[in-house]
C-alpha positions in Angstrom: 8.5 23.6 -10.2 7.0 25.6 -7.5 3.9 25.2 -8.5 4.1 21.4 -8.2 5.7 22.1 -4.8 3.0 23.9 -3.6 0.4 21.5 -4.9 2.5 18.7 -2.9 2.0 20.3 0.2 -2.3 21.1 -0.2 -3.1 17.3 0.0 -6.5 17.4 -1.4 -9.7 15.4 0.1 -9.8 13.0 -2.8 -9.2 10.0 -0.7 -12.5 8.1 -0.1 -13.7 9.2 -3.3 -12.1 6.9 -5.2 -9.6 9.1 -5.8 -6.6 10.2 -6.1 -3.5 12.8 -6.6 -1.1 11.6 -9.2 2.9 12.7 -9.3 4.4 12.8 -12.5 7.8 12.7 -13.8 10.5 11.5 -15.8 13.6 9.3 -15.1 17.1 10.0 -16.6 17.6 8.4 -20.0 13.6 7.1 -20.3 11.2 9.3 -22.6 7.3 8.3 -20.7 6.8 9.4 -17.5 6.0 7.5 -14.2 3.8 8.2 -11.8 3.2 7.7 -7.8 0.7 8.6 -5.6 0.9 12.6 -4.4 -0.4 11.0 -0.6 3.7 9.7 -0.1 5.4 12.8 -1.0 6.7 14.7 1.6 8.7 17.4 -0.4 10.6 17.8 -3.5 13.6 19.5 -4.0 16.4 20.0 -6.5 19.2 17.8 -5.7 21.3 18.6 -2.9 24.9 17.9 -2.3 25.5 14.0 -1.6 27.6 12.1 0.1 29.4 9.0 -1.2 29.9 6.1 0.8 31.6 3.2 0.3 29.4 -0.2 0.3 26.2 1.4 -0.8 23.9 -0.5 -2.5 24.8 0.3 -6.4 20.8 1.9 -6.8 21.8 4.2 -3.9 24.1 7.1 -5.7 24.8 8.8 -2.0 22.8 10.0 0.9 21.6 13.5 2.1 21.5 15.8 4.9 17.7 17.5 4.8 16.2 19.2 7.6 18.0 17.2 10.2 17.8 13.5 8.8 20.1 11.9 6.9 18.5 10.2 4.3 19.4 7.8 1.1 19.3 8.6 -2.8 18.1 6.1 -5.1 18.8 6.7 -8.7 14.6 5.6 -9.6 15.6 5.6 -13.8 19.0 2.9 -12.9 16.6 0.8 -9.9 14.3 -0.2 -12.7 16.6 -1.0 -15.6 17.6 1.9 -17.2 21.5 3.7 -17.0 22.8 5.6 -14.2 21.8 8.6 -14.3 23.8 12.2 -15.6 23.8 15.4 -14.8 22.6 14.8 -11.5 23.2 18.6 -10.2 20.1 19.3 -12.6 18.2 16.7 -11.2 15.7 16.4 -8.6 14.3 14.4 -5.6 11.1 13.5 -4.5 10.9 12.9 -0.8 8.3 10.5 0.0 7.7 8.1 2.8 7.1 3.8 2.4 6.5 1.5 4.9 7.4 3.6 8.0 10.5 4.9 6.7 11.8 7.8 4.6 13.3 7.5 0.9 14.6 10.3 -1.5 14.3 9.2 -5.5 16.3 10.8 -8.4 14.2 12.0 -10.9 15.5 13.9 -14.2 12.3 16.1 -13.7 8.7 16.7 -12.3 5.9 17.8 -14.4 2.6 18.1 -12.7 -0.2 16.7 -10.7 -3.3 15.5 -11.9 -6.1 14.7 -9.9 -8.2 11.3 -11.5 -10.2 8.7 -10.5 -9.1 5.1 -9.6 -11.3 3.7 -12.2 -8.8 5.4 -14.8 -6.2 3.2 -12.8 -5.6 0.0 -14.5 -4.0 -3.0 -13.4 -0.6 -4.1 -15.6 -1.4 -5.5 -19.3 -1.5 -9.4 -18.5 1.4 -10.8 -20.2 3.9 -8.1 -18.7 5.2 -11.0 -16.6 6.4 -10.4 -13.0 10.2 -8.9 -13.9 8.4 -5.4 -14.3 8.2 -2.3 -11.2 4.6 -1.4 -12.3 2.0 -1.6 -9.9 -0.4 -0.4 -12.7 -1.1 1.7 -15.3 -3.3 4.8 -16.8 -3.3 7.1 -19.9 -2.6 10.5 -20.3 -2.8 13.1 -23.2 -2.5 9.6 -25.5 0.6 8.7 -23.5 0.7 5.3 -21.3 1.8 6.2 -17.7 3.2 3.9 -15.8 2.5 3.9 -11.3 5.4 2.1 -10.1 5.6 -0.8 -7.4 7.6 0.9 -5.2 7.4 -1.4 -2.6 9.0 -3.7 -4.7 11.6 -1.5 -5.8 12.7 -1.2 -2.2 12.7 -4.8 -1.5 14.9 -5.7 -4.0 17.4 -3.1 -2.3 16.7 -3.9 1.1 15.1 -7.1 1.2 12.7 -7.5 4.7 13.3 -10.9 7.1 10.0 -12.2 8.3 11.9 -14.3 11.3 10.2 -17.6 12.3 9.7 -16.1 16.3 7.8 -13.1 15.0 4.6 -14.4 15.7 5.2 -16.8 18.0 3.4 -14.4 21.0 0.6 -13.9 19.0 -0.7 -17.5 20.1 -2.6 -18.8 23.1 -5.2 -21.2 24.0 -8.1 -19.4 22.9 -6.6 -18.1 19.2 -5.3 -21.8 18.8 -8.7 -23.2 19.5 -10.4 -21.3 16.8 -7.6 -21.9 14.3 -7.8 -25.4 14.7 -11.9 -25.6 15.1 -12.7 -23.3 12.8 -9.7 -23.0 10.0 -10.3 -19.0 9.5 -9.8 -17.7 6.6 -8.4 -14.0 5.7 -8.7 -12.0 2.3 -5.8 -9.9 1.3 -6.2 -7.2 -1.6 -2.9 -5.4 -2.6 -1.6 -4.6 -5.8 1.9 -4.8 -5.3 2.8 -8.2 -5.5 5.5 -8.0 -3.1 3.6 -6.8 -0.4 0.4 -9.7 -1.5 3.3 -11.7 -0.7 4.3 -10.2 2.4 1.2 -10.5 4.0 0.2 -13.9 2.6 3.3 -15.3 4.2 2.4 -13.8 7.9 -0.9 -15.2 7.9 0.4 -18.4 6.7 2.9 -18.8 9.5 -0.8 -18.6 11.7 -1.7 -21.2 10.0 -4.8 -19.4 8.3 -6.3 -20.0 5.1 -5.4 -17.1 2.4 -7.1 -16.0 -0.8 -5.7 -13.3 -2.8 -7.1 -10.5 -4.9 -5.2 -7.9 -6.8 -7.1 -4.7 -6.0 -10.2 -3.5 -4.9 -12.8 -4.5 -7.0 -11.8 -8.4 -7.2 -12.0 -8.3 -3.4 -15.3 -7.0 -3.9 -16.3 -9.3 -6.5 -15.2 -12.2 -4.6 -16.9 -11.5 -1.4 -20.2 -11.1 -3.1 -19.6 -14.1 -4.7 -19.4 -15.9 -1.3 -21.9 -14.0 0.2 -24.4 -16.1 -2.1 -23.4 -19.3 -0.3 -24.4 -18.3 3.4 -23.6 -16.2 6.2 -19.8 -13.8 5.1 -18.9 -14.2 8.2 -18.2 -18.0 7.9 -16.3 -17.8 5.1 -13.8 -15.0 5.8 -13.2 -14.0 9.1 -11.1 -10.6 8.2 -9.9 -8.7 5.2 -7.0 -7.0 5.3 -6.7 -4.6 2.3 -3.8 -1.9 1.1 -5.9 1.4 0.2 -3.9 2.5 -3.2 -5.2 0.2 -5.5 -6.2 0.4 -9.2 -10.4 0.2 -10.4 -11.2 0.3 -6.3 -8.6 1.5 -3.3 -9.1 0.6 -0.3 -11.6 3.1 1.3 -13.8 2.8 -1.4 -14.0 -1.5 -1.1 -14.3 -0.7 2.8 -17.3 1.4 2.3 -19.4 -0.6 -0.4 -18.4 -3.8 2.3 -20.2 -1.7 5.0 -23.5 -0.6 2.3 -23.7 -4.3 1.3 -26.2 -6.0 3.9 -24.7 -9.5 2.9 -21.2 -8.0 3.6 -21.4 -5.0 6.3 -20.5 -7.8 9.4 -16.6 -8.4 8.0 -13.8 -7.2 10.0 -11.6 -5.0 7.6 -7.8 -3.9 8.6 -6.3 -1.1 6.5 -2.9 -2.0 6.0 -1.2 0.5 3.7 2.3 2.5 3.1 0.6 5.5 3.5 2.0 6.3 7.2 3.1 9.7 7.0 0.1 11.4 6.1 -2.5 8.7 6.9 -6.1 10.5 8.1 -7.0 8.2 11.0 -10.7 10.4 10.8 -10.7 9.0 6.7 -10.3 5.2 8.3 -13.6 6.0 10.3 -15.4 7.6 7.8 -15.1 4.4 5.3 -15.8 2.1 8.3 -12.5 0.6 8.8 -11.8 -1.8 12.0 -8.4 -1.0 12.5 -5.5 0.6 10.7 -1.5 -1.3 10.2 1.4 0.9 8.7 3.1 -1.8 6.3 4.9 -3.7 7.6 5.2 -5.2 10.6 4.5 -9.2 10.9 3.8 -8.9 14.7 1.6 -5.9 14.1 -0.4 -7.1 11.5 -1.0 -10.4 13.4 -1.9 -9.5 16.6 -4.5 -6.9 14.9 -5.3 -10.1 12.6 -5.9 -12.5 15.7 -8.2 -9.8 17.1 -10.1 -9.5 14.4 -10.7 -13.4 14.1 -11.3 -14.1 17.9 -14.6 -10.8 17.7 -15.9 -12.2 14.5 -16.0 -15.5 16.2 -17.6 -14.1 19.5 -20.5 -12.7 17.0 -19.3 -9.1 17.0 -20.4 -7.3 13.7 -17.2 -5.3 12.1 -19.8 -2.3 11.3 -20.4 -2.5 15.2 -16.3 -2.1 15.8 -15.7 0.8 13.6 -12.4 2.9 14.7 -13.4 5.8 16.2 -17.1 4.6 17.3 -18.3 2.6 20.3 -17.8 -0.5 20.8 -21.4 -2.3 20.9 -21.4 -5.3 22.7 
């Protein structure tokens, strides 16, 4: 258990490599084990004492005092379909941090890290329907290993409001203009269909065209497809893409975007749950336009609405890299 511990706390520079630091463990009651990405996890400790509440949402078995923040235990085996969980004194929690917030998961136990590539990542088996909480899936030893959603875990506990005067100050004359003369159009690559959703829905509200891809390489795949049908830069005006994402992440797709001369002009916003230990220098290095912590509608829009009004000035997005001088 140390060992894991330790390995939790020497992240690793896989990211930009395409890839990545895989957590394993098993839920309570549920023989496979699960997986998440090593990048969230803050800590993990044996369960401590928790506190019962009345009115807690029936995933959430109590809530815990660590290192001066009070923080919310969700039984992970219970959240997606199996029983509530026993012997919960044995148990542990992983500590990890989603969407700008922190979140402590009952596991039954944790068994190591593995370091893999994305390309081992595989989306969900088509078929699987959308009822399921994986976000994708690998093998290991033999043994199917399944990455959960947890973004959608935690919507269906706390769902998110997008209200209707989020955005409302992200318009003016000049954004209007180009919406209405130009009918932009944005390409969102996430795996987790709640957040696809998420972010298809803001842009909508702007009243901007959406097309959807599932991870990495389909983003990839569709870009060059419209590259071969004139100029990228009048056919998508930004892509906005999560960076955990099975066959491709994110830093990868950003980086073949900015070695493709057909495709090195787009305008690319990270927008990822990987907040707490996000390397701004790692955004750079891919060649990134801007970074969003998921998720914020206003955020994401007014970084959205920059992006649109620069690519239709004629800036290049390799020119407007974060961290590098702006060329005008």
């Amino acid at each position: 258990m140390i060992g894991v511990m330790d390995s939790v706390n020497e992240l690793t520079e896989v990211v930009g490599q395409n890839r990545m630091e895989l957590l394993l463990f098993k839920l309570s009651g549920l023989r496979q084990c699960y997986g998440i990405n090593v990048f969230k996890v803050r800590e993990i400790l044996p369960c401590p004492h928790l506190t019962v509440m009345p009115k807690l949402q029936k995933f959430v078995i109590g809530v815990a005092h660590i290192r001066g923040q009070t923080i919310s235990v969700i039984d992970l085996g219970y959240a997606i379909g199996g029983r509530p969980s026993k012997n919960i004194d044995k148990s542990f929690i992983i500590i990890a941090e989603y969407n700008r917030s922190t979140h402590a998961f009952l596991v039954s136990s944790v068994e190591r890290i593995l370091n893999m590539n994305w390309d081992k990542i595989m989306p969900p088996p088509k078929g699987a329907g959308d009822s399921n909480y994986m976000t994708a899936v690998t093998e290991i030893d033999g043994e199917l290993v399944e990455i959960l959603d947890v973004e959608k875990i935690l919507e269906e506990i706390s769902p998110s409001k997008l209200e209707e005067h989020d955005l409302e100050e992200v318009y003016d004359d000049e954004f209007t203009k180009i919406i209405k003369e130009h009918k932009p159009k944005v390409l969102i690559a996430d795996d987790s269909k709640v957040a696809l959703n998420q972010v298809s829905h803001a842009m909508e509200k702007l009243n901007l065209e959406v097309v959807k891809a599932n991870d990495g390489r389909e983003a990839y795949d569709l870009l060059v497809e419209a590259a071969k049908k004139g100029p990228i830069c009048q056919q998508y005006a930004v892509v906005i893409s999560d960076v955990e994402m099975p066959e491709m992440d994110g830093y990868t797709l950003c980086a073949k975007i900015r070695q493709d001369p057909a495709l090195k002009s787009l305008y690319i916003i990270l927008h990822t749950s990987l907040s707490g230990v996000f390397n701004l220098g790692m955004v750079s290095k891919a060649g990134a336009n801007d970074f969003i912590p998921k998720f914020n509608s206003l955020e994401l829009a007014k970084a959205v609405k920059k992006g649109i009004i620069l690519t239709n000035a004629g800036h290049s997005g390799s020119d407007l890299i974060i961290g590098k001088e702006t060329k005008n």
